[in-house]
C-alpha positions as CSV (number, residue, x, y, z in Angstrom):
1,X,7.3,-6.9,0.4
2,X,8.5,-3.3,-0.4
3,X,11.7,-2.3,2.0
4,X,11.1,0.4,4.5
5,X,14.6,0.4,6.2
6,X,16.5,2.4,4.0
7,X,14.4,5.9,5.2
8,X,15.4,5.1,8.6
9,X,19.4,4.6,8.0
10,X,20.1,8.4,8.4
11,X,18.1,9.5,11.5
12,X,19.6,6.0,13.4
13,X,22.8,6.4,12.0
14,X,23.2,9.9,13.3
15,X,22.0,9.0,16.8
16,X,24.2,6.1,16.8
17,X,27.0,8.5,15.9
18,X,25.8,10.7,18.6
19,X,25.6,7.8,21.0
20,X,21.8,8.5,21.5
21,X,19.8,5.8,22.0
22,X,16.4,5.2,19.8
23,X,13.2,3.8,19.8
24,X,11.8,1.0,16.5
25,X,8.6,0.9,15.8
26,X,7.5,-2.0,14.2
27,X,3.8,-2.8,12.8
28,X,2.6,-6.3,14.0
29,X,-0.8,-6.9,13.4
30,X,-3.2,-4.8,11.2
31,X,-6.7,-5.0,11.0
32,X,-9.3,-3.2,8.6
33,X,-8.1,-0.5,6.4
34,X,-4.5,0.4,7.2
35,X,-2.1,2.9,5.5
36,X,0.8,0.2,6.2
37,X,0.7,-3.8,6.6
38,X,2.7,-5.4,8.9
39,X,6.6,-5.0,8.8
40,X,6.4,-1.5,8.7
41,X,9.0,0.0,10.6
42,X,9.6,3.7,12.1
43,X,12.7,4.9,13.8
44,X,11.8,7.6,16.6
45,X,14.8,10.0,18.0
46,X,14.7,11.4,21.7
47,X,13.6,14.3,20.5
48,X,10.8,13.4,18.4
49,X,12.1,13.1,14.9
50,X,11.3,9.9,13.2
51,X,11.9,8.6,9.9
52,X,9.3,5.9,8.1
53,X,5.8,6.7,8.2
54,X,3.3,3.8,10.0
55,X,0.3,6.0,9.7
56,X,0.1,8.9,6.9
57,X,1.6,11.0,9.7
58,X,-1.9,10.8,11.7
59,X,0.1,8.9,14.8
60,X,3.6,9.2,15.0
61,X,3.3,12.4,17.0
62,X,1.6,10.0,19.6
63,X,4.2,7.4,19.2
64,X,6.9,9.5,20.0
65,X,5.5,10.2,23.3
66,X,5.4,7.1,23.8
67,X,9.1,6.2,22.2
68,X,10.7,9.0,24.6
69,X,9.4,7.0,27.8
70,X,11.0,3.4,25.7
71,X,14.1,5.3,25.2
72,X,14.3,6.8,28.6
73,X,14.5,3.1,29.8
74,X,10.5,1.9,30.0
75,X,10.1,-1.8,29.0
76,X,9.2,-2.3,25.4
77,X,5.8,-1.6,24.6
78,X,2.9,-2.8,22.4
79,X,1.0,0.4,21.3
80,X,-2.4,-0.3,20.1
81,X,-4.7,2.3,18.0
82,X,-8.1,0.9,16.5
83,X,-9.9,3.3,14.1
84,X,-12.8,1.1,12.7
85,X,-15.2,3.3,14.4
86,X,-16.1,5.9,12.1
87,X,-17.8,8.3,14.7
88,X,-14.1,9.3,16.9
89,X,-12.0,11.5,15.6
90,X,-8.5,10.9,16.3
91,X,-7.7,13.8,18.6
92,X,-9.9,16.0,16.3
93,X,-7.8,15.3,13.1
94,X,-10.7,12.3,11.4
95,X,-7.8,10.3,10.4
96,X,-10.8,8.1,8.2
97,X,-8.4,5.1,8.1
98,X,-11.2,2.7,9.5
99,X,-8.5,0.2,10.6
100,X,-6.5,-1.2,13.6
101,X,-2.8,-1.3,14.0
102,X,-0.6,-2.8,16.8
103,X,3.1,-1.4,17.3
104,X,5.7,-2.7,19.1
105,X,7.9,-0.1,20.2
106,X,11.8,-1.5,21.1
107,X,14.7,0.4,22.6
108,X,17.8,0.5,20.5
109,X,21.0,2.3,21.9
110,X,24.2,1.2,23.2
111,X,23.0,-1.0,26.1
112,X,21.1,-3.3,23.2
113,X,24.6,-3.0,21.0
114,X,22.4,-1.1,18.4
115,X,20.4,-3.9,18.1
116,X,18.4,-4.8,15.8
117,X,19.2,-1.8,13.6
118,X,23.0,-2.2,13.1
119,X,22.4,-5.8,11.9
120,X,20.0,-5.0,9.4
121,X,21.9,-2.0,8.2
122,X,24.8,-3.7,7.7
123,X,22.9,-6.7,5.8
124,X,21.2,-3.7,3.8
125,X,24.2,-2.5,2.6
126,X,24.9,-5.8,1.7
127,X,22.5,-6.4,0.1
128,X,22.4,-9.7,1.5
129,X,19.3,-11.8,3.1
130,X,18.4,-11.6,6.5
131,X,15.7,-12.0,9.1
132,X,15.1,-10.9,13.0
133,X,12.4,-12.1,15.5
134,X,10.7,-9.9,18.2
135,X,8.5,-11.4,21.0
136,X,5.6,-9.5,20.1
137,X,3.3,-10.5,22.7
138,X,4.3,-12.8,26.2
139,X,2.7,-14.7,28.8
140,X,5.6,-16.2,29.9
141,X,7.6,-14.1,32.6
142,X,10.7,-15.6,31.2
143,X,10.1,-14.4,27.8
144,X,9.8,-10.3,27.9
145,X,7.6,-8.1,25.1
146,X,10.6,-7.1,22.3
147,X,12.9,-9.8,23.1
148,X,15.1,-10.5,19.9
149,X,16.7,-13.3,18.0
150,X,18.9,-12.3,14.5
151,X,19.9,-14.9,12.0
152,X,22.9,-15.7,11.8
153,X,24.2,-14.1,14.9
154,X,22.7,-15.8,17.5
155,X,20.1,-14.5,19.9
156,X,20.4,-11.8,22.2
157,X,17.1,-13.7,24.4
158,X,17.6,-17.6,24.4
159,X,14.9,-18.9,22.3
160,X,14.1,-22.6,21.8
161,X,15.5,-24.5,18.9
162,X,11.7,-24.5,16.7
163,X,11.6,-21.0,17.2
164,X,15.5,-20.6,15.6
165,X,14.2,-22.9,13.1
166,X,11.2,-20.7,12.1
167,X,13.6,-17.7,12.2
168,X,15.7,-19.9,9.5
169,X,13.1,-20.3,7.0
170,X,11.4,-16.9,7.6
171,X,14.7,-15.7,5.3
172,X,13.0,-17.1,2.5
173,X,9.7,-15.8,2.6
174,X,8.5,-12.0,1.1
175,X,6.4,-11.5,4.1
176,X,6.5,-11.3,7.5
177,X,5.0,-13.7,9.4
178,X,4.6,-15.6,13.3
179,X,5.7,-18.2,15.6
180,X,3.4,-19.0,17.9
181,X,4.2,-20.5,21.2
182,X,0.2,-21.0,23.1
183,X,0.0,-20.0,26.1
184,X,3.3,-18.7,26.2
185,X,4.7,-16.0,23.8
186,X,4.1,-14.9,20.2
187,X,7.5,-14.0,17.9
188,X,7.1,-11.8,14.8
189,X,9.6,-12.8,12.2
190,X,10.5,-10.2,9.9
191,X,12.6,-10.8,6.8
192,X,14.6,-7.7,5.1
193,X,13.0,-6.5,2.7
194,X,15.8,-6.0,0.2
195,X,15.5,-2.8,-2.4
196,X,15.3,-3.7,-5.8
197,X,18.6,-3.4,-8.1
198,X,17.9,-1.2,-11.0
199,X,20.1,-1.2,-13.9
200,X,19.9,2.1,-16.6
201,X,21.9,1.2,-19.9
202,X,22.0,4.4,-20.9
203,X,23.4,7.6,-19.3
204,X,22.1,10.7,-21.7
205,X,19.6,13.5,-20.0
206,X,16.7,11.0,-19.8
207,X,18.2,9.1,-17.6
208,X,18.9,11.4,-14.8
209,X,15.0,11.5,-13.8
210,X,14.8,7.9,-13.5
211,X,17.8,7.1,-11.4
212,X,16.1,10.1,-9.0
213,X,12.6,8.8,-8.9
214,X,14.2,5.1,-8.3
215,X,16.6,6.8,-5.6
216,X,13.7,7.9,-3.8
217,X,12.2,4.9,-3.5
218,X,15.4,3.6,-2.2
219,X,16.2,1.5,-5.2
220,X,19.6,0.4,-5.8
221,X,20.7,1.8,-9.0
222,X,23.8,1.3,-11.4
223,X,24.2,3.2,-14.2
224,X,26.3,2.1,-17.7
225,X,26.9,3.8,-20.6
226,X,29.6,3.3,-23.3
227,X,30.3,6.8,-23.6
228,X,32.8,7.9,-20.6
229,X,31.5,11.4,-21.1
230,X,28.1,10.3,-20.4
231,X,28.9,7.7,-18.0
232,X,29.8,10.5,-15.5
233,X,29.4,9.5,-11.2
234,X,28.6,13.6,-10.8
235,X,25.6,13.7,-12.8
236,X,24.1,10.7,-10.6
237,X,24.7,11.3,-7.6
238,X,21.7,9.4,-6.4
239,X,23.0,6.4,-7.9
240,X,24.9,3.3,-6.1
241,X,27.3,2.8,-9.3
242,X,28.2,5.0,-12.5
243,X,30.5,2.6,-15.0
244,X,31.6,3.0,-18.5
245,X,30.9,-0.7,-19.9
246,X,30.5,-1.2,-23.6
247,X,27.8,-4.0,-24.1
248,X,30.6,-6.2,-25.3
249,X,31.8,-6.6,-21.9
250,X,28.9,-5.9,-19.8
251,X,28.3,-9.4,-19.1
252,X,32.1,-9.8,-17.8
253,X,32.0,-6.1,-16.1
254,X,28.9,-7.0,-14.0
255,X,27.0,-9.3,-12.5
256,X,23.8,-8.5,-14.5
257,X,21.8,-11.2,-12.9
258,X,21.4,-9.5,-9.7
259,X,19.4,-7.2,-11.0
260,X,15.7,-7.2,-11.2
261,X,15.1,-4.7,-13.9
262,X,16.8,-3.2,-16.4
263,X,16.1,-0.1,-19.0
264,X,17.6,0.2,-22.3
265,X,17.8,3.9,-23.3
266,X,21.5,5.2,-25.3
267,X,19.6,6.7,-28.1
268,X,21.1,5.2,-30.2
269,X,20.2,2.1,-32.6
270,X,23.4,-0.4,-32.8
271,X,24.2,0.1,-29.0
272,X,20.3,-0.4,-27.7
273,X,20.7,-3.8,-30.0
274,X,24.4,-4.8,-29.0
275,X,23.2,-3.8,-25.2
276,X,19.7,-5.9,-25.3
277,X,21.8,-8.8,-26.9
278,X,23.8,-8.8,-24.0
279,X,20.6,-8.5,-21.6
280,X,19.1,-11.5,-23.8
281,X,21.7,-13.8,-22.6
282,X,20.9,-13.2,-18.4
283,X,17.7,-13.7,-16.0
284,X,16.9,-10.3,-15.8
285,X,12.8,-10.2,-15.2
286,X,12.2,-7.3,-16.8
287,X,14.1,-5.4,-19.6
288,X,12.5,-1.7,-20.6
289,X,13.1,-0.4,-23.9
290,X,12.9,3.7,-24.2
291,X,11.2,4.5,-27.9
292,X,8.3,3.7,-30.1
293,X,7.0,0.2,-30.9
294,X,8.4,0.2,-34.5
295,X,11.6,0.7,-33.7
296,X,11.5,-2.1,-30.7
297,X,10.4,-4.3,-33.4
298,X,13.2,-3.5,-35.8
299,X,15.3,-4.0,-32.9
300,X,14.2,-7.5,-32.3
301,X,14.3,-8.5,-36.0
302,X,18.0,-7.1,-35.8
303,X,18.4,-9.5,-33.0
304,X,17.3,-12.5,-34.7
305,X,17.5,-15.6,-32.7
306,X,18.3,-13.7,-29.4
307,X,14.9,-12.3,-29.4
308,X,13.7,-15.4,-28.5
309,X,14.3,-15.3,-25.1
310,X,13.8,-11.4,-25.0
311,X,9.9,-11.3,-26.1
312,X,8.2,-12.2,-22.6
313,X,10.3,-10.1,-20.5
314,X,10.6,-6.8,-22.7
315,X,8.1,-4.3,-22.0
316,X,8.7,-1.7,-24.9
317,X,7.8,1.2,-25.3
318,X,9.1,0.8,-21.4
319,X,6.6,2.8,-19.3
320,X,3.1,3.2,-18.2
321,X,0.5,5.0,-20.5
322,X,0.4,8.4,-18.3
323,X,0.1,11.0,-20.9
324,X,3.2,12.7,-19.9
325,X,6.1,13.9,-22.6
326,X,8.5,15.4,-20.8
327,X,11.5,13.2,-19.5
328,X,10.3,13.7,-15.6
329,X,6.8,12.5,-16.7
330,X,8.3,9.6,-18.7
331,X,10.6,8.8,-15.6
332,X,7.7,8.6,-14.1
333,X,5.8,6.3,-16.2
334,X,8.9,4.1,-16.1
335,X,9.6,3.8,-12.2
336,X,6.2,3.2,-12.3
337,X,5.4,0.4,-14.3
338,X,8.5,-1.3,-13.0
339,X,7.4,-0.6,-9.5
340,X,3.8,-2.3,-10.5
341,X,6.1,-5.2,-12.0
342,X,7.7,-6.2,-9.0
343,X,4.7,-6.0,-6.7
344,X,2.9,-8.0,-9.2
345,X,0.5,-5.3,-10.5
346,X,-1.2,-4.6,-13.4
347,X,-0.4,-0.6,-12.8
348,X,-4.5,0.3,-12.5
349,X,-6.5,2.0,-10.5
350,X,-5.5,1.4,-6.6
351,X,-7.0,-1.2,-5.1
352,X,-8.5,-0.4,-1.6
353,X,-5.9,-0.9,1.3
């Protein structure tokens, strides 16, 4: 599941600073054609800014009225909009999604400790697993809509020992999913979604472009190059980490198999060989190599017995076939087909949502 949470941090972080209270938004259930699946999240401000999107920007005007009301103090709320009919036209705008989404809108400010947002932050930054549980839907007086439980931190609402249980082993899936209570309550379990770790070996001009577009997609990314002069924190300042680690001691320097892609791209022939060597000898999933297909080859003939274990996981030339020259189009092609990697894509056409 891709992460939403890290477009949120900012807006809740400056309320929190502020010590205004905000509302989540969190997509439940979806039905139909959706421009989101369930686990989205949205973070709505008092005064109607909101971060995430839910809808392609069709609803969350709506939302915030209703977010202003949950932040003012109104129970937590289950807002409901069904599009399947193709004849209404949401207020006049035709949204066209043909689909059905149920949000559950949650107060988070100082009388909820920041909660759930501070724990899932702080496990963001972490980069570390975790999972929450909302009562999404309740039939038992006991039990109130938006009640939460987090993992490892006890419950703020006392929930029965299965329903910890299915919290537990929600950590481990990529989806979110439910625990279902009939008759009585429904919990939505959400694991984080964590960003992906992106690691460019290779700091010239090229590389700039990539660790943007992989920035905005919230991407983790950490930057080497053997060359201090290239190798340089201010020319990345979108990135989480800028070292100067020869190949030699990459493997030492950092812990490589935490990342789940990595692109090879110094320009230059020994170091892409001494660097993919080094990659050769970790997990990594998926290893790009920047350049033509006869010089990939040469490179793994160079490699001899270490391109073995390279062959099913190198994607070279590294990038998807967009036409583009230019290093922002190739950036491009490269976020790209990693992105299509990790949600298990082939990179065609769109499939319908």
């Amino acid at each position: 599941m891709e992460s939403t949470l890290g477009a949120l941090l900012p807006l809740f972080l400056t309320e929190r600073a502020a010590g205004r209270a905000v509302a989540l938004g969190v997509l439940v259930h979806t039905a139909g054609s959706t421009y989101q699946r369930p686990g989205a999240l949205l973070c709505i401000a008092a005064d109607g800014q909101y971060a995430g999107l839910i809808s392609g920007g069709c609803l969350e005007g709506d939302l915030a009225e209703h977010a202003r009301e949950v932040i003012a103090g109104a129970p937590a709320r289950s807002v409901i909009y069904d599009l399947r009919n193709p004849h209404d036209l949401l207020w006049g705008l035709g949204a066209g999604c043909e689909g059905e989404m149920h949000i559950l809108l949650v107060r988070v400010g100082p009388q909820e400790r920041w909660e759930p947002l501070t724990h899932l932050a702080e496990a963001y930054a972490a980069h570390r697993p975790t999972a929450i549980g909302l009562v999404s839907a309740s039939e038992d007086p006991g039990m109130a809509l938006g009640a939460l439980a987090l993992l490892g931190t006890g419950a703020q609402h006392a929930l029965p020992d299965d329903a910890h249980a299915a919290l537990e082993r929600a950590i481990d899936l990529t989806q979110p999913s439910e625990f279902a209570v009939p008759g009585r309550y429904r919990l939505f379990l959400l694991p984080l979604a964590l960003p992906p770790r992106l690691l460019l070996l290779g700091a010239g001009p090229d590389a700039l472009p990539v660790a943007r577009l992989a920035a905005e997609l919230h991407w983790k990314v950490t930057v080497v190059d053997h060359r201090s002069a290239h190798a340089s924190p201010a020319r990345f300042p979108a990135a989480e980490r800028v070292l100067t680690v020869s190949a030699e001691h990459l493997l030492s320097g950092l812990e490589v198999n935490g990342f789940q892609a990595a692109v090879v791209m110094t320009h230059q022939l020994q170091a892409d060989c001494d660097y993919l060597r080094a990659l050769a000898r970790t997990n990594v999933p998926y290893i790009g190599l920047l350049g033509p297909a006869a010089r990939a080859e040469r490179l793994l003939e160079d490699l001899g017995e270490d391109a073995r274990t390279l062959r099913t996981r190198l994607h070279a030339p590294v990038g998807l076939d967009l036409g583009g020259r230019s290093p922002q189009a190739i950036a491009l092609s490269i976020v790209a087909e990693i992105l299509a990697f990790l949600q298990g894509k082939t990179g065609g056409a769109a499939a319908p949502r």
